[in-house]
C-alpha positions as a Markdown table, in Angstrom:
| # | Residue | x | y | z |
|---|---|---|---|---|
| 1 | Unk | -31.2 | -45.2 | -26.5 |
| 2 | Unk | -30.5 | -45.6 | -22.9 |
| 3 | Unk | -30.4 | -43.1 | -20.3 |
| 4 | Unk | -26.9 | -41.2 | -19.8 |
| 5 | Unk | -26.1 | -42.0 | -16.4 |
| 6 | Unk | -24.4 | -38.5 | -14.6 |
| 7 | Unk | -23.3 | -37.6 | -11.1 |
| 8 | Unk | -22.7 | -34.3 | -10.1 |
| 9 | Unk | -20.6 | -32.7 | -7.7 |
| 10 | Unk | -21.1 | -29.4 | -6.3 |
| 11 | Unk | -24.6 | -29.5 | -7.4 |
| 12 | Unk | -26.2 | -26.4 | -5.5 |
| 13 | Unk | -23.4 | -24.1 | -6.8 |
| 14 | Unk | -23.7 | -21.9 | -10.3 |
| 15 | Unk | -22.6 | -24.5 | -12.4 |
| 16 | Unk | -24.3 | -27.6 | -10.8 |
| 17 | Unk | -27.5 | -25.6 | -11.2 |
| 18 | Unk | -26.7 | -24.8 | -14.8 |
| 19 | Unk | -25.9 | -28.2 | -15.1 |
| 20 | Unk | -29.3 | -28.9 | -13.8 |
| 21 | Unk | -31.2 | -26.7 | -15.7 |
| 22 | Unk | -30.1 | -28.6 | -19.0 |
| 23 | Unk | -31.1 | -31.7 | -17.8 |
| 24 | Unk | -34.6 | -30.9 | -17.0 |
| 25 | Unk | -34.8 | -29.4 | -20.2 |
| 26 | Unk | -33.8 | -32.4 | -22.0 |
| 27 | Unk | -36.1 | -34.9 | -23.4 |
| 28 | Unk | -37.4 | -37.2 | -20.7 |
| 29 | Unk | -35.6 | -40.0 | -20.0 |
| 30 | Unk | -32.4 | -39.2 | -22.0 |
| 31 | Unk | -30.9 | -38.5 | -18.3 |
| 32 | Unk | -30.6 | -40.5 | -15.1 |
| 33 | Unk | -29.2 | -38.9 | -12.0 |
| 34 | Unk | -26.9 | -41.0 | -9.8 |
| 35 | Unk | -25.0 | -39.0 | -7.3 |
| 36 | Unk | -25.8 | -35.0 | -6.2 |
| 37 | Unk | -23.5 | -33.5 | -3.8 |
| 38 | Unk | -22.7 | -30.1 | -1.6 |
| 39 | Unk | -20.8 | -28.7 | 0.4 |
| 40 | Unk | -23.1 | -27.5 | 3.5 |
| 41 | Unk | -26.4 | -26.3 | 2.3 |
| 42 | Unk | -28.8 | -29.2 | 3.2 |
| 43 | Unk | -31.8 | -27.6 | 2.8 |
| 44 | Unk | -30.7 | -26.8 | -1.3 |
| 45 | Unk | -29.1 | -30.0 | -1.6 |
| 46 | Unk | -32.3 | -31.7 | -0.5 |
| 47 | Unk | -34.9 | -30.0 | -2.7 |
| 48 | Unk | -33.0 | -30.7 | -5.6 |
| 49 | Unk | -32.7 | -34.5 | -4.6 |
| 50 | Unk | -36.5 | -34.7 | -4.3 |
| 51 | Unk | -36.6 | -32.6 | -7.5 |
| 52 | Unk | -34.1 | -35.2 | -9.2 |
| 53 | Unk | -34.3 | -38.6 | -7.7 |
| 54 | Unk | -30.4 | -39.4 | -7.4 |
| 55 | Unk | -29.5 | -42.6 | -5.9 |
| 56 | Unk | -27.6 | -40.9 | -3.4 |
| 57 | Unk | -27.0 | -36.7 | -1.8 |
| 58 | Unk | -24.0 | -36.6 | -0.3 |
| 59 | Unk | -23.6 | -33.5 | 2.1 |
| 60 | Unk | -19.8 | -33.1 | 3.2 |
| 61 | Unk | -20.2 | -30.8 | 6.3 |
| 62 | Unk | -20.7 | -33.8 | 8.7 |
| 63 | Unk | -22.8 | -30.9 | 11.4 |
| 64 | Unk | -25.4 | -31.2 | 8.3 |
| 65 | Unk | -26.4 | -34.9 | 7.8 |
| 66 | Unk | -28.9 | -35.3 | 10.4 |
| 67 | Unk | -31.1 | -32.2 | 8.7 |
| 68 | Unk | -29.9 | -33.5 | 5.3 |
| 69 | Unk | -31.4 | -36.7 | 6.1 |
| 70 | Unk | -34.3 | -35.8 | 7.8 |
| 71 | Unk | -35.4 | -33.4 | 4.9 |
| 72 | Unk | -35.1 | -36.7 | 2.7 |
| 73 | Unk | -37.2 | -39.3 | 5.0 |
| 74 | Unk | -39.8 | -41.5 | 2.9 |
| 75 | Unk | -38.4 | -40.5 | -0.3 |
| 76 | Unk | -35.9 | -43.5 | -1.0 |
| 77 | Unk | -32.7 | -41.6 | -1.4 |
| 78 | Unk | -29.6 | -42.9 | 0.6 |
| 79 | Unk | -28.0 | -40.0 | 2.6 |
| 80 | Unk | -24.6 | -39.7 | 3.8 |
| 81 | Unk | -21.6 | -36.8 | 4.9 |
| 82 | Unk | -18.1 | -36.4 | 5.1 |
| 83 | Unk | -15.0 | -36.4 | 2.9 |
| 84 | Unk | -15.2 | -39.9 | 2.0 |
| 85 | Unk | -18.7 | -39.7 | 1.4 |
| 86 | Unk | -18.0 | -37.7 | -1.2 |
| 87 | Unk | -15.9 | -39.7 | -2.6 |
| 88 | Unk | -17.7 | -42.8 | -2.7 |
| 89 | Unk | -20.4 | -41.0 | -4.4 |
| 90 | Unk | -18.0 | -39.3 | -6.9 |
| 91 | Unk | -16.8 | -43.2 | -7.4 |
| 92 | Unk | -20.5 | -44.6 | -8.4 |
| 93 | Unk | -21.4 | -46.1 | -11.9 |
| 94 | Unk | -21.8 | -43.4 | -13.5 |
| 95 | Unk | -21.4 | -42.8 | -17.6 |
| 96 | Unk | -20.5 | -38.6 | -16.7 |
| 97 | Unk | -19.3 | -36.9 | -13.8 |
| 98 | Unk | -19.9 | -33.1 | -13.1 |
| 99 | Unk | -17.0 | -32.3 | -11.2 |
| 100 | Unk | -17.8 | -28.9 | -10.0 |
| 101 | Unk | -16.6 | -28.7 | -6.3 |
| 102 | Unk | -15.1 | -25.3 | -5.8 |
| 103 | Unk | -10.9 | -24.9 | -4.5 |
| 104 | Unk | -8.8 | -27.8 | -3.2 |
| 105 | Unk | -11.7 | -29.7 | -1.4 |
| 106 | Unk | -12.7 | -30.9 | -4.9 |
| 107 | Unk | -9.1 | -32.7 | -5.6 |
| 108 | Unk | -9.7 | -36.0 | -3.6 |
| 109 | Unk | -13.5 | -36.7 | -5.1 |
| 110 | Unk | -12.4 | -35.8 | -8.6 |
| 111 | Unk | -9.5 | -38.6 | -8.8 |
| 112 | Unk | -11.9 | -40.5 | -7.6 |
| 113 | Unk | -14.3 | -39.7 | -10.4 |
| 114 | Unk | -11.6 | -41.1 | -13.0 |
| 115 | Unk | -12.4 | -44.2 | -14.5 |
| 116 | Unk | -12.1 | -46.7 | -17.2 |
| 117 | Unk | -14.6 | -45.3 | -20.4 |
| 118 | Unk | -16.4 | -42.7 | -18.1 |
| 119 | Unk | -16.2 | -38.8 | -18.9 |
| 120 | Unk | -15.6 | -36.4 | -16.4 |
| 121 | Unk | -16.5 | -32.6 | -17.0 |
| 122 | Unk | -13.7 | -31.0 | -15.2 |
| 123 | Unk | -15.1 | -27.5 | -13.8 |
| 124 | Unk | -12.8 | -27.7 | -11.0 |
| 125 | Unk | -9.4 | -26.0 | -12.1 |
| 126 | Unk | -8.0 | -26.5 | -9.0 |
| 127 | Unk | -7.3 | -30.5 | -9.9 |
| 128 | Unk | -5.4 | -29.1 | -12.7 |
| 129 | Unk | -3.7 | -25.9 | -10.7 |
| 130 | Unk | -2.8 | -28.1 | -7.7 |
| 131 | Unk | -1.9 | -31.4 | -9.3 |
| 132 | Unk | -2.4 | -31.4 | -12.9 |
| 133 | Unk | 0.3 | -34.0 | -13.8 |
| 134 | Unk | -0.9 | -36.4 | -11.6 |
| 135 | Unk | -4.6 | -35.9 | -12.9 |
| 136 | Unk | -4.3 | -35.8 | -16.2 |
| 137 | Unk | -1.9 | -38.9 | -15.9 |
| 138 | Unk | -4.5 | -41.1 | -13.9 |
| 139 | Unk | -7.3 | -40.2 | -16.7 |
| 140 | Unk | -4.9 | -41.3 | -19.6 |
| 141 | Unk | -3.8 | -44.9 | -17.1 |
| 142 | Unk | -7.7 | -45.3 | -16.7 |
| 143 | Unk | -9.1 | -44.6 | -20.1 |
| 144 | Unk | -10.9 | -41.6 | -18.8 |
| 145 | Unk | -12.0 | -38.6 | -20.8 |
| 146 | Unk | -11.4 | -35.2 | -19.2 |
| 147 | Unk | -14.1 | -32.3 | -21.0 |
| 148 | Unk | -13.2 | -28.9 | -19.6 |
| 149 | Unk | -16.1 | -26.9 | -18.7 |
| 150 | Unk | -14.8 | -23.4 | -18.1 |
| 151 | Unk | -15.7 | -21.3 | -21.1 |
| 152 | Unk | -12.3 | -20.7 | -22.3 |
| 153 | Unk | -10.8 | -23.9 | -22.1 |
| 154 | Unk | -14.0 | -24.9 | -23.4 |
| 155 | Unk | -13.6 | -23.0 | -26.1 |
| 156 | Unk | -10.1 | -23.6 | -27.0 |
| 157 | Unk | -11.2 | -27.8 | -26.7 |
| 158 | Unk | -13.7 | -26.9 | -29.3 |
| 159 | Unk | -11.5 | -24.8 | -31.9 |
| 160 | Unk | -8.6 | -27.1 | -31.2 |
| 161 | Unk | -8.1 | -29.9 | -34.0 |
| 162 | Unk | -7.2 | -33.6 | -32.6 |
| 163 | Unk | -5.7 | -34.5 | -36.3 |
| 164 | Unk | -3.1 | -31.5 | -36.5 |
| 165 | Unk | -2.4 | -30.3 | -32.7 |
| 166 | Unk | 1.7 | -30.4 | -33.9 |
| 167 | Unk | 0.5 | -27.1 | -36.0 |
| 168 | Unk | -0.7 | -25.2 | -33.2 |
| 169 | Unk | 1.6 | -22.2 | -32.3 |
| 170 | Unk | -0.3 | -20.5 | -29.2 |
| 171 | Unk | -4.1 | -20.3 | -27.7 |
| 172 | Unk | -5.6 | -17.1 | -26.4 |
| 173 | Unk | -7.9 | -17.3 | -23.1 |
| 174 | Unk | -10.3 | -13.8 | -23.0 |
| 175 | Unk | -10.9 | -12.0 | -19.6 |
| 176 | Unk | -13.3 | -9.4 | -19.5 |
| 177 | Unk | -11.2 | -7.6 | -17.2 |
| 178 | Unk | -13.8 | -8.0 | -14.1 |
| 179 | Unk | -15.0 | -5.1 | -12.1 |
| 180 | Unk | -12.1 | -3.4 | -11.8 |
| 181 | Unk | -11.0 | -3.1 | -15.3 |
| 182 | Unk | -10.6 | 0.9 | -15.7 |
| 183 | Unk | -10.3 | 1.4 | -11.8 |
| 184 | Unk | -6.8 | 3.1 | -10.7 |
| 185 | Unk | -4.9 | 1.4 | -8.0 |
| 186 | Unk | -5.6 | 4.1 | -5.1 |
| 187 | Unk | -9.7 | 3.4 | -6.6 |
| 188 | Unk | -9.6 | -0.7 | -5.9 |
| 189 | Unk | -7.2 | 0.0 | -2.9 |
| 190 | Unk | -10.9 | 1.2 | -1.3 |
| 191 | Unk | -12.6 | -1.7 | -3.0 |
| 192 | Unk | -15.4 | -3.0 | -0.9 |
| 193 | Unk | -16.9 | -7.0 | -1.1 |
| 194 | Unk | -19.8 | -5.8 | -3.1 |
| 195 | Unk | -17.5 | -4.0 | -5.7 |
| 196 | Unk | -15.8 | -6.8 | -6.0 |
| 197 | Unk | -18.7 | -9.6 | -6.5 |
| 198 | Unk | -20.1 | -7.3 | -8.7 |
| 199 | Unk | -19.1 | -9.0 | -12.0 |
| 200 | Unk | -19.7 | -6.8 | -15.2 |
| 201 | Unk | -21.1 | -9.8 | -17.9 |
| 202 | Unk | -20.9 | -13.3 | -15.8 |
| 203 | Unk | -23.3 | -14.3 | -12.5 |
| 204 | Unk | -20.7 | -16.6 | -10.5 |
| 205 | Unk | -20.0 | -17.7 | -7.2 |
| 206 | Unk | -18.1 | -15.7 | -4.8 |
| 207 | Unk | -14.7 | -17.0 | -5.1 |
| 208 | Unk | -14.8 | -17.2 | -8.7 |
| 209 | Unk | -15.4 | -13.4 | -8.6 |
| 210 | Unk | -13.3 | -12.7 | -6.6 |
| 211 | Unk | -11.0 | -14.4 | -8.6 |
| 212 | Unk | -12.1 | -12.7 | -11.8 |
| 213 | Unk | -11.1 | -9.4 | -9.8 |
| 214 | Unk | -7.9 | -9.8 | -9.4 |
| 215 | Unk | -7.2 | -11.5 | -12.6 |
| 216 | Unk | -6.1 | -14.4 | -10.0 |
| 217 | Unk | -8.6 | -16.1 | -12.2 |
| 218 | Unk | -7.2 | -15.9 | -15.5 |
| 219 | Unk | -3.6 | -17.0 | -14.1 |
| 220 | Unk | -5.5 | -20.1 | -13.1 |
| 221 | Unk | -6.8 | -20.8 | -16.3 |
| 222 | Unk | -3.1 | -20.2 | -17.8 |
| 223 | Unk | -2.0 | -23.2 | -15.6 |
| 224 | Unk | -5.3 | -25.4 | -16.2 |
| 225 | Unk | -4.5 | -24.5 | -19.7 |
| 226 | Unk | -0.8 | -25.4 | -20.1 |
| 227 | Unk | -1.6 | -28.8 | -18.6 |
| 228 | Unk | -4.8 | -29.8 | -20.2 |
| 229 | Unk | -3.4 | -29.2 | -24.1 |
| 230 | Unk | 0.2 | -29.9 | -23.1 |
| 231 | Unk | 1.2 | -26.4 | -23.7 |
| 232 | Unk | 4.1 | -24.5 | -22.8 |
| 233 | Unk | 3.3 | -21.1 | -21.0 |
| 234 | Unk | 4.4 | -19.0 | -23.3 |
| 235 | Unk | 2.4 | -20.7 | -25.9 |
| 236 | Unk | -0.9 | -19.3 | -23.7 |
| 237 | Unk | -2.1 | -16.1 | -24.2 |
| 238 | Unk | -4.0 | -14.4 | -22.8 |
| 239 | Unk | -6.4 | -10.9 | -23.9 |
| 240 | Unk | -9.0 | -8.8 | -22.1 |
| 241 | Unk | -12.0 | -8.7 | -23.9 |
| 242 | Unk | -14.9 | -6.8 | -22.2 |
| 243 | Unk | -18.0 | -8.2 | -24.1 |
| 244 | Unk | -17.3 | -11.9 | -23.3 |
| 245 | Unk | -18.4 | -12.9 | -26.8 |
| 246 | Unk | -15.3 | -14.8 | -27.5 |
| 247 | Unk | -14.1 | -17.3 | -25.3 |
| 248 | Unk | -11.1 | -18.9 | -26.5 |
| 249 | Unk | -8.9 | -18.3 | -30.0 |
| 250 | Unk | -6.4 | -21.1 | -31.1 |
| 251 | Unk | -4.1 | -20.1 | -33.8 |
| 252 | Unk | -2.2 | -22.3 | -36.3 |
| 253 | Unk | 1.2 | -22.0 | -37.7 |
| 254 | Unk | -0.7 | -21.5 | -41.5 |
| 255 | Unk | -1.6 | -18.2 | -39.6 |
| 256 | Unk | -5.4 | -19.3 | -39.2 |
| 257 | Unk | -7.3 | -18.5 | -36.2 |
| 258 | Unk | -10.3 | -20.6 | -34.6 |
| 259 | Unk | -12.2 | -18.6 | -32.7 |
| 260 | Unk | -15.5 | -20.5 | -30.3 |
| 261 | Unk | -18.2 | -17.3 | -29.9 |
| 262 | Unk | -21.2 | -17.3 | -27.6 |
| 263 | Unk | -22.8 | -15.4 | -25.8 |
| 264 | Unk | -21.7 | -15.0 | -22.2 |
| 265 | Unk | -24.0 | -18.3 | -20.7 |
| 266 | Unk | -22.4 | -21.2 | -18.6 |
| 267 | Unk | -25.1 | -23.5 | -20.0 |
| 268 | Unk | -23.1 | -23.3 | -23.8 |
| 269 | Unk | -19.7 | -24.8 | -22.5 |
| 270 | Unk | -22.0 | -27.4 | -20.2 |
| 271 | Unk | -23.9 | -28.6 | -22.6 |
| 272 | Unk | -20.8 | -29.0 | -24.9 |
| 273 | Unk | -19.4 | -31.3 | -22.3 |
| 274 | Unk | -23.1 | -32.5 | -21.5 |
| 275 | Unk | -23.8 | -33.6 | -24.4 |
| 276 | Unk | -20.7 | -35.1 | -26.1 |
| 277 | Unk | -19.6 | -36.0 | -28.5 |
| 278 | Unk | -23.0 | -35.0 | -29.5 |
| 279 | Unk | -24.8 | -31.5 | -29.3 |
| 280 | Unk | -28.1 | -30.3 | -27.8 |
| 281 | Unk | -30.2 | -27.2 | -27.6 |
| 282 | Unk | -29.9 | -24.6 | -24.9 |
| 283 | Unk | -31.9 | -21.7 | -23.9 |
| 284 | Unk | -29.0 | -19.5 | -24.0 |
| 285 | Unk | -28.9 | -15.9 | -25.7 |
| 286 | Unk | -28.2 | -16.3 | -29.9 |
| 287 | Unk | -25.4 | -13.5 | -31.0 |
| 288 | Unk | -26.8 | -10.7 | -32.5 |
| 289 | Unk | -23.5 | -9.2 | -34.4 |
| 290 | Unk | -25.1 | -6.5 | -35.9 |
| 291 | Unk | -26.3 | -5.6 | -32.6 |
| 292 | Unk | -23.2 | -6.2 | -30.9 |
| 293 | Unk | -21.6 | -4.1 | -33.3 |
| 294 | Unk | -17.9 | -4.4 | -32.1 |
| 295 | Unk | -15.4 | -6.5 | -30.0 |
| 296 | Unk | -12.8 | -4.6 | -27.8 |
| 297 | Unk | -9.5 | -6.0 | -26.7 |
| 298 | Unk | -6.6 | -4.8 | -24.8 |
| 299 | Unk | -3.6 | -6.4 | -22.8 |
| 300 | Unk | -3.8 | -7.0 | -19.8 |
| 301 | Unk | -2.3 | -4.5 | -17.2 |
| 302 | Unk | 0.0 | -6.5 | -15.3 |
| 303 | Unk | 0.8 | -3.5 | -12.7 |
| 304 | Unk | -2.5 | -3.4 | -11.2 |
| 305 | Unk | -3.4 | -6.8 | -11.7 |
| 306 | Unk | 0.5 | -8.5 | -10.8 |
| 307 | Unk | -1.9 | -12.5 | -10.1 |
| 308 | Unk | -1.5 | -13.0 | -14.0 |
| 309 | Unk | 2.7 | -13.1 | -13.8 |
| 310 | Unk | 2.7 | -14.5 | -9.8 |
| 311 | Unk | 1.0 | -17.8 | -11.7 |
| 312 | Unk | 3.0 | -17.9 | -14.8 |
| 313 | Unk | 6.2 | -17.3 | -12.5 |
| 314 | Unk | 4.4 | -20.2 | -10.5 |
| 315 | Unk | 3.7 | -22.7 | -13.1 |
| 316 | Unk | 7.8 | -22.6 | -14.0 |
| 317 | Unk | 8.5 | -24.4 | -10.5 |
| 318 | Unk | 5.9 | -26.9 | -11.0 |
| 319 | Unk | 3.0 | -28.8 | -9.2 |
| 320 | Unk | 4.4 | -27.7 | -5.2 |
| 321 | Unk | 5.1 | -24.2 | -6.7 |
| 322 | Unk | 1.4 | -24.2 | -8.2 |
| 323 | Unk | -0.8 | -25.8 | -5.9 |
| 324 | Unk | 0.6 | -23.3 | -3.3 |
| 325 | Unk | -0.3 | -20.8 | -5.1 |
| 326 | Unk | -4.0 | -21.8 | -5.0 |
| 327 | Unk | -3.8 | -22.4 | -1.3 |
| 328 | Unk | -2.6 | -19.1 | -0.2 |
| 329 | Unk | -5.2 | -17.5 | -3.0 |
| 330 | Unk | -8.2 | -19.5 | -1.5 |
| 331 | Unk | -7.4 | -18.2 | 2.5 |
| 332 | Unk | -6.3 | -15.0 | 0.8 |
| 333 | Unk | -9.8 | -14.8 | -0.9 |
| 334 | Unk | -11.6 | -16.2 | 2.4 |
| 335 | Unk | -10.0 | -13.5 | 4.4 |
| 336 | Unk | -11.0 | -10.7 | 2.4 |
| 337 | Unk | -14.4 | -11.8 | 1.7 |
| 338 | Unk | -14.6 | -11.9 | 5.7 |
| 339 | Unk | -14.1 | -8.3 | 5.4 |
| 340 | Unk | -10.3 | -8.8 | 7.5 |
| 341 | Unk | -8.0 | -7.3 | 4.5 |
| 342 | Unk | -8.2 | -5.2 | 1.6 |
| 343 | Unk | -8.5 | -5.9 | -1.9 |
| 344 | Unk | -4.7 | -5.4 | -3.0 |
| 345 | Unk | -3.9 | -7.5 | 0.5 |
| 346 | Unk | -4.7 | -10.8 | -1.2 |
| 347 | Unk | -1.9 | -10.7 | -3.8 |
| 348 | Unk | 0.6 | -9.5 | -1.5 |
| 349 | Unk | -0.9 | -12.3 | 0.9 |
| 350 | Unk | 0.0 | -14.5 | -2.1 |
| 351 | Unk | 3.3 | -14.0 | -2.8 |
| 352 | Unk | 4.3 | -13.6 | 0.9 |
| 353 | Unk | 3.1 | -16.7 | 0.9 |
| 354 | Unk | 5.0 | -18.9 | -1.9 |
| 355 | Unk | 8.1 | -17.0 | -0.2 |
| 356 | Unk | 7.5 | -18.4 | 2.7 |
| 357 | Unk | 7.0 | -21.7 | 1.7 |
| 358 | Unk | 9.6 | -21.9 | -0.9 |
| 359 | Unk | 12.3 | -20.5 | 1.4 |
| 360 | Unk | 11.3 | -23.2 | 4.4 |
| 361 | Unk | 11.1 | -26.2 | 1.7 |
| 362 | Unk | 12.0 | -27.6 | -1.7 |
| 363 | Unk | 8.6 | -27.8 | -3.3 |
| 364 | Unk | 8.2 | -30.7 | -5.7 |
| 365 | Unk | 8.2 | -30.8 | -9.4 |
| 366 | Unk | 5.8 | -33.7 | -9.6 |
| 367 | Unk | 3.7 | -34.9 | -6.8 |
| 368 | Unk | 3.8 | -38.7 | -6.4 |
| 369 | Unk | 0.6 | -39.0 | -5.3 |
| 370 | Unk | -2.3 | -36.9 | -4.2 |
| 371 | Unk | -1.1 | -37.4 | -0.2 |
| 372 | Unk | 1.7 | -35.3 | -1.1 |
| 373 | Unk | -0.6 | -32.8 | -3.0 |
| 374 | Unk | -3.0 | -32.6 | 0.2 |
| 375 | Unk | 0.1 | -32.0 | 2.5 |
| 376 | Unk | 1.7 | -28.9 | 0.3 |
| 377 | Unk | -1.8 | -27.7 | 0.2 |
| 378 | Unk | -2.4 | -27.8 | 4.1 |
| 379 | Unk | 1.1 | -26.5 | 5.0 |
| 380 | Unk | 0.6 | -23.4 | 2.3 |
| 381 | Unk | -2.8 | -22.9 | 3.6 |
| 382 | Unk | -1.2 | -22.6 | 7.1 |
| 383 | Unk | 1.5 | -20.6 | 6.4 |
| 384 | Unk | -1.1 | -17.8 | 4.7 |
| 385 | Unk | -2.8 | -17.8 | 7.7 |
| 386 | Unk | 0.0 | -16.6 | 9.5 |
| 387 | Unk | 0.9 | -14.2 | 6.9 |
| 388 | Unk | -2.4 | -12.7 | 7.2 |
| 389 | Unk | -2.6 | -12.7 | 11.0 |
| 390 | Unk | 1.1 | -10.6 | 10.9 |
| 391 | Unk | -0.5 | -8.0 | 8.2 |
| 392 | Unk | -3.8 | -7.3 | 10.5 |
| 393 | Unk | -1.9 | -7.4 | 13.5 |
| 394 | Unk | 0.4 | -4.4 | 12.0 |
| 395 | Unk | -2.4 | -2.5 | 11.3 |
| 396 | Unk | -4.2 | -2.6 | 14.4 |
């Protein structure tokens, strides 16, 4: 058999790593590494391309290619930096594309990633938030197949059956409720950083956490979800379950339920996607039930954590209405983790935010292209800024 030829994107980040970790565990040979890209850390990106032998490590903080490819002389792999570096790369002959850029940045390499009989793991929720119509219509133009490779979705793509999707009456996503699950509001008012990157069951990067805080996360994944199955909102529900044991439930109008169970390790729904439509081994945890003893669930309380209705209330207006949403959330999330706002600032900086922009503009259903999903996305991101700079400014 020959060698599965993969690119990945975003490779020095949680799930490029994870990503990473399965292919050196597979059997030599059954991989071959084309592309490996980051964002800024050279020195990371490097060692793994010397580790790997891609073709070709793409950097896309321009201020980094001279170390990048310094750190990479003698070794016969190309260098190169910059946005449409990293989209060249993402457009190499590849079999599988890793698309796990985190936020907006990754939109632009992602499309690029789409093409005729090629599968791209989608770990990158934003291409979906932001401009999910137009993605998900390019794959089906091209031929491409789109794998999601966040647990849940994961999950439900697992449990959901092609044959009888007509049957399906909802899908649940599980949240384990983040770090802040049982904390009043006066309690994560006072929340610090480090309370809040302090996940309870998953190790993740820092927005993601941040996003799992706030439940900003889960309100994504609603979105993500609604356009990858082609489901309606309300058809997408959505549970807090503490353990992270399972990921995703789809129920059927018989009244059956499909649940996907395992234990709380990013390598499961990456090597689903890895290796399909095939399986292979992992290293991750095996469910002890007996040990485990019991599942919790509760609803999620929408008071304290008001992202989960902002992004349903969102995903009604459409692409403009959702892609601003993730705009103001990512300077929203910047800015706190730069220690300038408070933890409950960053939904208020949100909504402030899609107020602004929806009273200055009519905000498109559809985007027509992904020029016009770049420009709602700069204009949001510009408008949060100032939303954030007249909230510090009243405080000082």
């Amino acid at each position: 058999m020959s060698a599965r030829r993969i690119s990945i994107l975003g490779a020095t980040g949680s799930v490029g790593l994870a990503t990473l970790d399965l292919v050196g565990r597979a059997e030599p040979g059954r991989y071959e590494i084309v592309a490996l890209t980051a964002n800024s850390n050279a020195e990371a990106l490097a060692e793994l391309a010397r580790r790997y032998r891609p073709e070709i490590a793409v950097i896309a903080d321009p201020s980094k290619a001279a170390a990048l490819k310094d750190a990479l002389a003698g070794t016969g792999i190309a260098s190169a930096s910059g946005p449409e570096a990293l989209v060249e790369a993402a457009s190499r002959d590849a079999d599988w594309v890793m698309a796990a850029i985190v936020g907006a940045a990754g939109l632009a390499p992602t499309l690029a990633a789409l093409a005729p009989g090629r599968v791209v793991a989608l770990a990158n929720k934003e291409c979906l938030v932001c401009s999910g119509d137009l993605f998900m219509t390019r794959a089906r133009d091209v031929g491409a197949t789109v794998l999601p490779v966040d647990s849940e979705h994961n999950a439900l793509f697992q449990a959901l059956d092609d044959d009888h999707r007509g049957y399906v009456d909802s899908v649940t996503l599980t949240a384990s409720g983040g770090p802040f699950r049982t904390w009043s509001l006066d309690e994560m008012a006072r929340a610090t950083r480090k309370d809040a990157l302090a996940h309870p069951v998953w190790s993740m990067g820092a927005k993601i956490s941040i996003d799992s805080a706030t439940l900003m996360n889960k309100g994504l994944e609603v979105i993500e979800a609604c356009r990858l199955f082609d489901l309606r909102s309300e058809q997408v529900k959505v549970v807090v379950h503490p353990q992270s044991i399972i990921h995703g439930l789809v129920e059927y109008s018989d009244g059956s339920v499909l649940a996907q169970l395992g234990a709380p390790d990013m390598r499961i729904p990456i090597a689903s996607a890895l290796a399909w439509p095939e399986r292979m081994r992992t290293p991750a945890e095996r469910l002890d039930l007996a040990r485990i003893a019991k599942l919790d669930f509760e609803k999620p309380d929408e008071a304290r954590f008001p992202a989960l209705a902002l992004a349903r209330t969102a995903l009604m207006h459409g692409e403009g209405m959702t892609s601003a949403l993730n705009a103001a959330n990512e300077i929203a999330v910047e800015t706190f983790l730069n220690d300038h706002i408070g933890f409950l600032d960053m939904i208020a900086v949100v909504s402030d935010s899609l107020d602004e922009v929806d009273g200055a503009e009519t905000l498109p259903k559809r985007f027509a292209d992904i020029d016009e999903a770049i420009a709602t996305d700069l204009r949001t991101r510009d408008v949060a800024r100032g939303v954030v700079k007249r909230l510090t400014a009243k405080r000082a």
